[in-house]
LUMDREN-528557 format. One record per residue (C-alpha): residue in one letter; z, y, x. Coordinates in steps of 0.02 Angstrom, whole numbers, plus 32768, in hexadecimal, padded with zeros to 4 digits. Example, Ala and Ser with C-alpha at 12.3 -4.5 7.8 and 13.67 -1.06 7.14 Angstrom:
! LUMDREN-528557
<node><tornu>A</tornu><Z>8186</Z><Y>7F1F</Y><X>8267</X></node>
<node><tornu>S</tornu><Z>8165</Z><Y>7FCB</Y><X>82AC</X></node>
***
This chain:
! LUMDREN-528557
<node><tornu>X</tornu><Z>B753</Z><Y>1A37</Y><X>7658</X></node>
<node><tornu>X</tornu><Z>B6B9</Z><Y>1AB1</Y><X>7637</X></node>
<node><tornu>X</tornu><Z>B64B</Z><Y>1AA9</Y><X>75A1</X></node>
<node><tornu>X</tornu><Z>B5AC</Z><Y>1A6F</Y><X>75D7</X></node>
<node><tornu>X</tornu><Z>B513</Z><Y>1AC4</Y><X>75F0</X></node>
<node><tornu>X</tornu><Z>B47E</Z><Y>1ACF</Y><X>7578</X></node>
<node><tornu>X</tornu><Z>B424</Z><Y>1A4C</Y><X>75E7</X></node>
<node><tornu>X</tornu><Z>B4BD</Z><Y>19CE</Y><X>75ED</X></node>
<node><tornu>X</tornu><Z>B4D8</Z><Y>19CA</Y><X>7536</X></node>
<node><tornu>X</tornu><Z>B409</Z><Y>19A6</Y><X>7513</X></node>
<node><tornu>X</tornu><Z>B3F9</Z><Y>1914</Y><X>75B1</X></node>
<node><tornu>X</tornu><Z>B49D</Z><Y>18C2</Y><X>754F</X></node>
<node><tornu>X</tornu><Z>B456</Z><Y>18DA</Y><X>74A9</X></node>
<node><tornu>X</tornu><Z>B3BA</Z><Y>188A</Y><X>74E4</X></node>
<node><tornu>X</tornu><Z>B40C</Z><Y>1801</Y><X>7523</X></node>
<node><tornu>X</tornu><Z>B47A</Z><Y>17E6</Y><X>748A</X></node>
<node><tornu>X</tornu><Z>B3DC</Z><Y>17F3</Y><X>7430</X></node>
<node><tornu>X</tornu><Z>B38E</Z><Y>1767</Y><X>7493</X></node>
<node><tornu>X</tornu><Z>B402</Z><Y>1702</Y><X>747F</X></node>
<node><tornu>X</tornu><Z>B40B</Z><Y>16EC</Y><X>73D3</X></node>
<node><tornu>X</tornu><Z>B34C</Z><Y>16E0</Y><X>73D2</X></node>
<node><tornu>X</tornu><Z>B353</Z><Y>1649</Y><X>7437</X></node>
<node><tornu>X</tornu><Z>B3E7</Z><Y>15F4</Y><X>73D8</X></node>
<node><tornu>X</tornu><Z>B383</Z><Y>1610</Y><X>7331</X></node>
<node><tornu>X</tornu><Z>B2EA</Z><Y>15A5</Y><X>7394</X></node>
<node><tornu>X</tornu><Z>B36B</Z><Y>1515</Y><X>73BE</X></node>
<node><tornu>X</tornu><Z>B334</Z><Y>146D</Y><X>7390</X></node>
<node><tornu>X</tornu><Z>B39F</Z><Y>141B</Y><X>72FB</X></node>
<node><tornu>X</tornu><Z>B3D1</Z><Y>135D</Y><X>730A</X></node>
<node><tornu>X</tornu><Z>B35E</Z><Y>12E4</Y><X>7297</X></node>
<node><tornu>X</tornu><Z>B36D</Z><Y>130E</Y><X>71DF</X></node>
<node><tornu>X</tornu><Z>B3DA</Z><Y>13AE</Y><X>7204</X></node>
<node><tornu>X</tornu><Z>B357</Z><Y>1423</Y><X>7218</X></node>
<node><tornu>X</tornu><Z>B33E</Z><Y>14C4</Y><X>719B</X></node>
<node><tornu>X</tornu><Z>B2E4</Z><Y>14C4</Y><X>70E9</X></node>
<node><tornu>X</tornu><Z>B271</Z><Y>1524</Y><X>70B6</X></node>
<node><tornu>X</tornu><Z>B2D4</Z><Y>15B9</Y><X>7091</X></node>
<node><tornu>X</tornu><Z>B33B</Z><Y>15AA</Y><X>712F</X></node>
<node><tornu>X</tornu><Z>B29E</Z><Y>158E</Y><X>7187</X></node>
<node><tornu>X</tornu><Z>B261</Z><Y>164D</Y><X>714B</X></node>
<node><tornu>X</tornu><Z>B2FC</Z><Y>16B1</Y><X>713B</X></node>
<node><tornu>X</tornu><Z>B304</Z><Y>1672</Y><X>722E</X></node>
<node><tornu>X</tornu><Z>B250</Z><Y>16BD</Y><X>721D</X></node>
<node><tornu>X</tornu><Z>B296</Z><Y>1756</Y><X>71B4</X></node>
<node><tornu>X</tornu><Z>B314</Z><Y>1755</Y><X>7252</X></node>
<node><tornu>X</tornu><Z>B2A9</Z><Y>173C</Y><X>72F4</X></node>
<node><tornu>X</tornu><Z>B247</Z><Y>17D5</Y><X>7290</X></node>
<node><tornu>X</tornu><Z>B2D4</Z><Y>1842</Y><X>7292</X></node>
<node><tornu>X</tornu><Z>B2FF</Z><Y>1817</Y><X>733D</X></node>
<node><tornu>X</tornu><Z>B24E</Z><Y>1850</Y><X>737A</X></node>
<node><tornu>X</tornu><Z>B263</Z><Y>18E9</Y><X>731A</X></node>
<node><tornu>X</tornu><Z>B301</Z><Y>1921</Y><X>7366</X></node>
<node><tornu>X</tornu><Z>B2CB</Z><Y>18EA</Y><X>740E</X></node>
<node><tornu>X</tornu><Z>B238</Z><Y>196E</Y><X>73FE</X></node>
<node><tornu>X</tornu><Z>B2B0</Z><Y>19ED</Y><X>73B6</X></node>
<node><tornu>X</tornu><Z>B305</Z><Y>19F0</Y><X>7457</X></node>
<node><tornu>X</tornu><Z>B271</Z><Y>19ED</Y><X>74C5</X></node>
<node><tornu>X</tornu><Z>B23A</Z><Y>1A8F</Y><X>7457</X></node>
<node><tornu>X</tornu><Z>B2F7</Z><Y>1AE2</Y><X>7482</X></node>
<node><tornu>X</tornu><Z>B2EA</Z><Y>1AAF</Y><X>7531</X></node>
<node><tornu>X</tornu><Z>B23C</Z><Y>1B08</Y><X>7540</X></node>
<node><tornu>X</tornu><Z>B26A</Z><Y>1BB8</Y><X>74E2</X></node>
<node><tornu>X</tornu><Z>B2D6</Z><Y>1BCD</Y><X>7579</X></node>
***
């Protein structure tokens, strides 16, 4: 199996990233949803996510 490419690893990494941006938008059954604190450190999250999303865009376009 070859390694793949520069381009490969970023789309999947995107994708994983997506991912996990929509399950920390998911909706939370009455009374389950997050406090206050949990409520900021998925904000703290979706931030980070962003940030590494433009990260690779920046990679992809010193090519």
């Amino acid at each position: 199996m070859a390694l793949p490419s520069f381009e490969e690893m970023r789309h999947r990494a995107y994708r994983l990233l997506e991912q996990a941006e929509d399950e920390l938008r998911s909706d939370w059954a009455p009374g389950t949803g997050p406090n206050e604190k949990q409520t900021e450190a998925a904000s703290q999250a979706r931030e980070h996510i962003h940030q590494a999303q433009a990260a690779l865009d920046r990679a992809r376009d010193r090519r």
